[in-house]
C-alpha positions in Angstrom: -27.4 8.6 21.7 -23.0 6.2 28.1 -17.2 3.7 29.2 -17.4 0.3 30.0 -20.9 0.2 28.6 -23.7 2.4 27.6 -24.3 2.5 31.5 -20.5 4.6 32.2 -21.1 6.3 29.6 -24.4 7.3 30.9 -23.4 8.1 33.8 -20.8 10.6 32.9 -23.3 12.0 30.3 -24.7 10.0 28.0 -25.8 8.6 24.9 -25.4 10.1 22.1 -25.9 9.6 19.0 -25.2 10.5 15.5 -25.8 8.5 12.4 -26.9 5.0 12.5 -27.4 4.8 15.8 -25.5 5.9 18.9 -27.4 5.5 21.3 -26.9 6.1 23.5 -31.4 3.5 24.2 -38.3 1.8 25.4 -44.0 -0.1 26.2 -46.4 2.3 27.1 -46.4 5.6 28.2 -48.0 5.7 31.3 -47.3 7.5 34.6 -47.3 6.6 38.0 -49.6 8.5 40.5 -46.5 9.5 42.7 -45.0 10.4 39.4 -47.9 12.6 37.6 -47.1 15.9 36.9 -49.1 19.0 36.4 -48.8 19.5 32.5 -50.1 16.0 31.6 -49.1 14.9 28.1 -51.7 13.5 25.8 -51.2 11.4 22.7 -51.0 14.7 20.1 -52.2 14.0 16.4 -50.1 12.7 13.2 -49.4 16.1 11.2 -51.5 16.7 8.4 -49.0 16.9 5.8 -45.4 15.3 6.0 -43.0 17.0 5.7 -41.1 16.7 1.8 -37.4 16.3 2.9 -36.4 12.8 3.9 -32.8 13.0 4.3 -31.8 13.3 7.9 -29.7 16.3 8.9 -25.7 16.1 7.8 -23.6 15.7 11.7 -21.9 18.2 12.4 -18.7 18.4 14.0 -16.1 21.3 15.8 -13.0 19.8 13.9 -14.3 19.1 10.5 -14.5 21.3 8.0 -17.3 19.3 6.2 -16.0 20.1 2.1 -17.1 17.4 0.3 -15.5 15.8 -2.8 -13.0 18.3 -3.7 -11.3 17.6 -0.2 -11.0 14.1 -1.0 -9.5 14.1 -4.2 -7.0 16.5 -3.3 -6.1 14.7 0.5 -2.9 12.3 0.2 -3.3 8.7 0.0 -4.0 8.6 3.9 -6.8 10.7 4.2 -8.6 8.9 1.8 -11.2 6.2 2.2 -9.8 2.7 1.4 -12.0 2.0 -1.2 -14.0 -0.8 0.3 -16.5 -0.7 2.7 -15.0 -2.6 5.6 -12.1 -0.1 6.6 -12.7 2.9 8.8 -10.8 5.7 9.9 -11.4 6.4 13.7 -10.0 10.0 15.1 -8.8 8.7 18.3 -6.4 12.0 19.2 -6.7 15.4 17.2 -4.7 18.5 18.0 -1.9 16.2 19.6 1.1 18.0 20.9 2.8 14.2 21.3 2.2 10.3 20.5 3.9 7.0 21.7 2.9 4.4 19.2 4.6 0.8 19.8 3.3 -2.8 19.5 3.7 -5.8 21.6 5.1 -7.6 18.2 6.6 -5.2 16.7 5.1 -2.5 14.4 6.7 -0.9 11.0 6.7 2.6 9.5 5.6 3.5 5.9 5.3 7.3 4.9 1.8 7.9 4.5 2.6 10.9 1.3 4.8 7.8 -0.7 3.9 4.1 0.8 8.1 4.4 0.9 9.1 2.3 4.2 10.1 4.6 7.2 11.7 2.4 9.9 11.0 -0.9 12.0 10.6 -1.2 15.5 11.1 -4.2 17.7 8.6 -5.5 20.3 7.8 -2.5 22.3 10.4 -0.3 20.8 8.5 3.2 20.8 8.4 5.9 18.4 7.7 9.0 20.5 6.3 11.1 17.4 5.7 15.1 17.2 5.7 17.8 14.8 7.6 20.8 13.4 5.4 22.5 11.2 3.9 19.9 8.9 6.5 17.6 9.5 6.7 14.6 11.6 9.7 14.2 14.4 10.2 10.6 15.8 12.6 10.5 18.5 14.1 13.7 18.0 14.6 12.9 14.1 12.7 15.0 11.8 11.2 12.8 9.2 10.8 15.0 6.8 7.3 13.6 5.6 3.6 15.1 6.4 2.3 11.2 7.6 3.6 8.0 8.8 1.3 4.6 8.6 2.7 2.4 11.7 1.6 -1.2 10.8 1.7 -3.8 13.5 3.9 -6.8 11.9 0.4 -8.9 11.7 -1.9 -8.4 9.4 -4.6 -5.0 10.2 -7.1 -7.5 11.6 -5.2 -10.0 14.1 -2.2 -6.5 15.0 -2.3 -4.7 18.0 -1.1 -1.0 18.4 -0.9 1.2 21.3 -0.9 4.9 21.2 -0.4 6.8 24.6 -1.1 3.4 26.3 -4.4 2.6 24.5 -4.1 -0.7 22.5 -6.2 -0.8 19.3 -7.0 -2.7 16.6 -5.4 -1.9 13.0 -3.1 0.5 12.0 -2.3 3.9 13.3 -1.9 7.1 10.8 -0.2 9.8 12.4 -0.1 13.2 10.5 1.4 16.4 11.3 0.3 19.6 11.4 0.7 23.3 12.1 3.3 22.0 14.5 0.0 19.6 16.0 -0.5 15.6 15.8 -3.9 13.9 14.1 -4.2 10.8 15.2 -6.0 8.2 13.4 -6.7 4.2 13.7 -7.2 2.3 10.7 -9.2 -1.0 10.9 -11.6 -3.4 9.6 -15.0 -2.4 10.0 -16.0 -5.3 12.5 -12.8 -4.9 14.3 -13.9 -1.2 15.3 -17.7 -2.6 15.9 -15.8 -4.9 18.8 -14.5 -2.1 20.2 -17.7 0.0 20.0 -20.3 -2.5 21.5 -19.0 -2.9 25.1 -18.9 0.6 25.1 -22.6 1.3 24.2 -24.2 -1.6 25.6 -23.7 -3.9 29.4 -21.4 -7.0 27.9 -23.7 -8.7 30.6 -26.8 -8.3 28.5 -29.1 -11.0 26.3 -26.8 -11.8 23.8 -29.7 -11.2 21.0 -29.9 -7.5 22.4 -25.9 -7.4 22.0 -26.5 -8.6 18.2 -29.2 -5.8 17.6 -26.9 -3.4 19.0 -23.7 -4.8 16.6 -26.0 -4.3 13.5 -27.2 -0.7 14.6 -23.6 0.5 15.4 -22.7 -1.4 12.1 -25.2 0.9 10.0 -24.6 4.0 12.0 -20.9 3.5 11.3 -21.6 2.9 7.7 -24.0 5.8 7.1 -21.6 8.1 9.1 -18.7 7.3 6.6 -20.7 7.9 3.5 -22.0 10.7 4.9 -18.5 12.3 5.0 -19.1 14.2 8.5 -15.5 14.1 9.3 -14.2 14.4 6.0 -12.3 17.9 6.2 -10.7 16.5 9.3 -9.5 13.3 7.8 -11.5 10.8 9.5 -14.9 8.5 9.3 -15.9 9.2 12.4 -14.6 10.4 16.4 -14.5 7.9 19.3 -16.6 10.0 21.4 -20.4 9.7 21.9 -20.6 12.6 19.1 -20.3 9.6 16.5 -19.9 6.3 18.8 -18.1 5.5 21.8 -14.8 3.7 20.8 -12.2 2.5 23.0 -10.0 0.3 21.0 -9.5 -2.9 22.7 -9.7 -1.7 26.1 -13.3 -2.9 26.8 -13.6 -5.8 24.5 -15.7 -8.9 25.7 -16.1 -12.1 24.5 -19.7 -11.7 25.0 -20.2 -8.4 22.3 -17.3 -9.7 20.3 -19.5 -13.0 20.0 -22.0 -11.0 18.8 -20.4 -8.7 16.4 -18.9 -12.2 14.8 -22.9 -13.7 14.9 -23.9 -10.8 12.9 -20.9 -10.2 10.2 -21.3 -7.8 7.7 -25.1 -7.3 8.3 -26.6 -3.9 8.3 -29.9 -2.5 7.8 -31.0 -0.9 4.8 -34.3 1.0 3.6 -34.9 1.1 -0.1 -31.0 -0.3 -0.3 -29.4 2.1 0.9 -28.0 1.9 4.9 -30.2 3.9 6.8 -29.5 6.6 9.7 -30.0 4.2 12.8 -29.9 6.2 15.7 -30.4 4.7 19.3 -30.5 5.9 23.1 -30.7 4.8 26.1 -34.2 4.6 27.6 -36.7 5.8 26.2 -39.3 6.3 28.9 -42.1 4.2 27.2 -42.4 6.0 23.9 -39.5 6.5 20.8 -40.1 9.3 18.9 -40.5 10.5 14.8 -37.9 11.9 13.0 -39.2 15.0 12.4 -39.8 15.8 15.8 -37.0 15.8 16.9 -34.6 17.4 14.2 -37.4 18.4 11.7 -36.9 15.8 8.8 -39.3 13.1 7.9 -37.7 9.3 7.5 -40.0 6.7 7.1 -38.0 4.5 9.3 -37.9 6.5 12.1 -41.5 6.6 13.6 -42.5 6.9 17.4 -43.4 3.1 18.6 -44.1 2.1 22.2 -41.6 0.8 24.2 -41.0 -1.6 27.7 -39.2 0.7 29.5 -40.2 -0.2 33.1 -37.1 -2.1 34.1 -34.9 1.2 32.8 -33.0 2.6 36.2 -33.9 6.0 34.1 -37.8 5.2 33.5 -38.6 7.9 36.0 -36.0 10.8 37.2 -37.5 14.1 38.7 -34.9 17.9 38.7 -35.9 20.5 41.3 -34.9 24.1 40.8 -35.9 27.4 42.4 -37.2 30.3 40.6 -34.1 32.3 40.8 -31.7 29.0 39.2 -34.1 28.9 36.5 -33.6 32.6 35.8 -29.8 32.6 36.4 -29.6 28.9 34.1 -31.2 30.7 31.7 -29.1 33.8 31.6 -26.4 31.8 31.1 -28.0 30.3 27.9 -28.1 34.2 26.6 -31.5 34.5 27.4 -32.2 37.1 29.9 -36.0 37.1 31.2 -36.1 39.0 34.4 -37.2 37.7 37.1 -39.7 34.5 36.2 -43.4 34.8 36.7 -44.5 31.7 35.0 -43.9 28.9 32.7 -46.5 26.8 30.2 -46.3 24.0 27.4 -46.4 25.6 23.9 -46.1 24.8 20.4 -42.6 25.6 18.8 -43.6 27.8 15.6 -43.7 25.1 12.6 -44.3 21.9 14.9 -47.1 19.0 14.7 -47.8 19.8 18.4 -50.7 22.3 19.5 -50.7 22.1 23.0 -46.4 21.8 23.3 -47.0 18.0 23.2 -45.7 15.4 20.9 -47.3 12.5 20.3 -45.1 10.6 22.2 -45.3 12.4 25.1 -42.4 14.6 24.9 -42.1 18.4 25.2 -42.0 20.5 21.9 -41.5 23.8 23.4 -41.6 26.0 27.0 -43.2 29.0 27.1 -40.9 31.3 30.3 -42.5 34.6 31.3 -40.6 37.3 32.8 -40.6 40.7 33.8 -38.2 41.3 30.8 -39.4 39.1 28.4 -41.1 36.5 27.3 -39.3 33.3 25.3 -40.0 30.0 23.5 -37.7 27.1 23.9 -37.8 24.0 22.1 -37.8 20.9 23.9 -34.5 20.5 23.0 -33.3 23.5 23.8 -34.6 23.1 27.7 -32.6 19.5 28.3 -29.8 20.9 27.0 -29.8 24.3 29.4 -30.9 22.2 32.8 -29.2 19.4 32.0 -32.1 16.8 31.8 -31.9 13.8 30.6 -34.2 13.7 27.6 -37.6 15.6 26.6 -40.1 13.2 27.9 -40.7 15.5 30.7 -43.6 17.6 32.4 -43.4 20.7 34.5 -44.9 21.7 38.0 -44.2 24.0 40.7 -44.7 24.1 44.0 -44.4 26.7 46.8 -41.8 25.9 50.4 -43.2 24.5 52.7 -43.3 25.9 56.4 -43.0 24.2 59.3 -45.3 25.5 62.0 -43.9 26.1 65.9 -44.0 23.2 68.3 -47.6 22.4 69.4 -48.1 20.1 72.7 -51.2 18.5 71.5 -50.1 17.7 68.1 -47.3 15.9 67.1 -46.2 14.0 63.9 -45.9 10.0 64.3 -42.1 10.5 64.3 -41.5 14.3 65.1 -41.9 16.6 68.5 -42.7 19.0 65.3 -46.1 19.8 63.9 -46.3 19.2 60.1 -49.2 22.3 59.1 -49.3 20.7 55.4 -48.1 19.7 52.5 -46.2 22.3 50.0 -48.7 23.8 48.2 -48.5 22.9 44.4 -49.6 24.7 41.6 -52.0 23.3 39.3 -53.0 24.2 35.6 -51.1 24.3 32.5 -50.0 28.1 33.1 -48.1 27.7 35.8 -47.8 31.0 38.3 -44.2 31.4 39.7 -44.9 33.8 42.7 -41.2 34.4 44.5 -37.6 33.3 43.8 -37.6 30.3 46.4 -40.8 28.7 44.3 -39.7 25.0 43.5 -39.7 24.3 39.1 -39.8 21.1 39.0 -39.0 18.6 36.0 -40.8 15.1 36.2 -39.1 13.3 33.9 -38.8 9.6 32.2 -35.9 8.2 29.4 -32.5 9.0 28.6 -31.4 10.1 25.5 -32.7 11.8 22.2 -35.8 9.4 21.9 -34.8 7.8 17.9 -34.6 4.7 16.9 -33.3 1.5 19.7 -34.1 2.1 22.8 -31.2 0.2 24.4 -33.1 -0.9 27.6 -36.3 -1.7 25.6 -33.7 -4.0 23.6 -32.8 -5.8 26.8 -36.4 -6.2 27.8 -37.4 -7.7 24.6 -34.7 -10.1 24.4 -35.2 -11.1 27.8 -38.9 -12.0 26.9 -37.7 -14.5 24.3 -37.6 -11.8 21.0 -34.4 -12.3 18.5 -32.2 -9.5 17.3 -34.0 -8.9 14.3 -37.2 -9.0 15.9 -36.0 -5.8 18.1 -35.1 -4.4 14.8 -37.8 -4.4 13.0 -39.9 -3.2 16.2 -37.4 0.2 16.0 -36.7 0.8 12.4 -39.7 0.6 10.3 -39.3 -1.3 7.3 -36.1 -1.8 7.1 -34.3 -4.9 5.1 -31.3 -6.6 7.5 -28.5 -7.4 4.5 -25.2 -8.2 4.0 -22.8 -6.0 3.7 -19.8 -7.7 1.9 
């Protein structure tokens, strides 16, 4: 899978999460009575066959061109990985029109195309940087190189840099061009986990919850980077929840720091190799397989119940009327008509029979129309209303109509007779009769559902259970090791 924590970045959207973990963050799946809804999950069945590929999906990215090996060999020196496994590349600003990079101590310039020194700049001297073509321009000079490195005078791990106010961590690699700025920070690996933990998980939390979450943004960094998803765009990874949330030093704490130190270098590994550790949110009571959720099969990744009922997103309800449903779903390219009714069903190719996962969560919508009738993955519907995960049911229910006044019967707190309550519509099909008919989502989680459920991770903690205890209960069978 949320930007102080996982919680602001929640709020503004979420959790998020690419490659060994992000995420954005669950015991059992039970529902309240207030909280049933009409299409009741049930537990679903383990496919019969598993499916043959076990490598999860390759991220995928707006700004990366994704060209593997041959890119790298022929990028300059800076667009290259260091060579050893603790130094990322963070894009922090891409498509940049102008940069202010300075330091508190003083920084210096190298050309990133020759290592040949550039310039030195005193204690908050800036170097207001910008392009012509693929050249950089720093205060007005042209440079007449493609990159600059801007070092802080300290070593990469005790420097600090600021570009456009933001302090980091490391170095900072501007490049130009087509007359554009790409902005990257270059830093030790546990350096950029400081600055990713506060802004995944509450710095308040257990501290053995902060540890899990260190190692699982460690992997998810790691597997990212070997992955090469940014490659083409000459980065390891972004600093938005498409990769991790990363805010430089901005929301450090002693608290995650403390736990990023407690856990150096440890990631987890399946058959030795770091694994794709996902996380979310919340998870609603239930995590979910691999496969379900982006069709491949990783034997780590398997749906395990979860403590969610402390999560402030363990239950969450959407209303719509007929006619937003119609007009949200127009929007989406997919023109039904005017709605008549909505059911659970199977996506074509899926475990699920009745449109139910095992854990609980949605596979796929059935929406009738006048026009046309479609299929939506589960997926598919979050991300067109806007919910907050899968884990949801459906039910309708027609608007209510208040009756005129009668003398002899009055509500406890109303001159007004209440007739009675909105009629709902039962069954799995469910009948949409008029525009003003209420579709409405009962939902529970946040996030995609795989791997840490970052409020399960709390709960556990705070019932007495140890980092790698929380692990272990996410990631099946995985190995914690060293990393360097």
């Amino acid at each position: 899978m949320m930007k102080k924590s996982l919680h602001k970045k929640i709020a503004q959207c979420m959790l998020a999460a690419f490659i060994g973990s992000l995420g954005t963050m669950v015991l059992t799946c039970g529902m309240s009575a207030t909280e049933a809804s009409v299409i009741t999950p049930d537990t679903g069945t383990k496919p019969a066959a598993v499916p043959k590929k076990t490598d999860p999906p390759k991220p995928t990215s707006s700004s990366s061109t994704h060209k593997d090996e041959k890119k790298e060999e022929t990028a300059p020196a800076w667009k290259r990985n260091a060579g050893v496994d603790n130094v990322i590349r963070i894009g922090v600003g891409t498509g940049v029109v102008k940069g202010v990079i300075s330091s508190v101590n003083g920084m210096n310039a190298l050309g990133g195309d020759n290592g040949k020194k550039y310039g030195d700049y005193k204690s908050n001297i800036v170097a207001s940087v910008s392009a012509e073509g693929n050249k950089l321009v720093v205060n007005g000079k042209n440079t007449g190189v493609s990159s600059l490195v801007f070092a802080p005078v300290e070593t990469a791990s005790s420097g600090k840099i600021k570009y456009n106010g933001h302090e980091y961590r490391g170095q900072m690699v501007v490049s130009a061009e087509g007359g554009k700025l790409l902005i990257v920070n270059r830093l030790s690996l546990e350096d950029y986990i400081k600055g990713v933990l506060p802004s995944e998980m509450t710095p308040s939390w257990n501290s053995e919850a902060l540890k899990a979450q260190a190692v699982a943004a460690r992997t998810f960094a790691l597997y990212t980077k070997n992955q090469k998803a940014h490659l083409g765009s000459g980065y390891d990874l972004c600093d938005s929840t498409h990769c991790q949330a990363y805010d430089g030093l901005a929301n450090e704490a002693d608290s995650t720091s403390a736990a990023v130190d407690a856990t150096y270098s440890q990631i987890m590994t399946y058959q030795g190799k770091a694994i794709y550790a996902p996380y979310h949110s919340s998870s609603g009571g239930s995590t979910e397989n691999s496969e379900d959720v982006w069709g491949n099969y990783l034997p780590y990744l398997r749906s395990v119940q979860d403590d969610d009922s402390k999560s402030p997103y363990h239950n969450w309800s959407v209303r719509f009327t007929a006619a937003q449903v119609q007009k949200l779903l127009s929007a989406a390219g997919k023109n039904i008509g005017q709605l008549k009714g909505i059911s659970m069903t199977a996506v074509k190719g899926s475990s699920s029979v009745n449109g139910v996962l095992a854990s609980g969560r949605a596979n796929g919508v059935k929406f009738v129309g006048t026009g046309q009738t479609i299929v939506l993955s589960g997926q598919d519907v979050r991300k067109i209303f806007g919910l907050k995960s899968t884990y949801f049911n459906i039910r309708t229910e027609r608007p209510a109509t208040i009756p005129p006044i009668k003398k002899d019967v009055k509500g406890a707190a109303s001159t007004q007779t209440i007739d009675a309550a909105p009629a709902a519509m039962h069954g799995t099909n469910l009948k949409v009769e008029g525009a003003n008919v209420a579709i409405i989502f009962d939902g529970h989680g946040f996030g995609h559902g795989l791997g840490m459920a970052q409020y399960g991770a709390k709960a556990m903690a705070d019932a007495g259970k140890k980092f790698d205890e929380i692990l272990h209960h996410y990631y099946t069978d995985v190995e914690i090791t060293k990393l360097y």
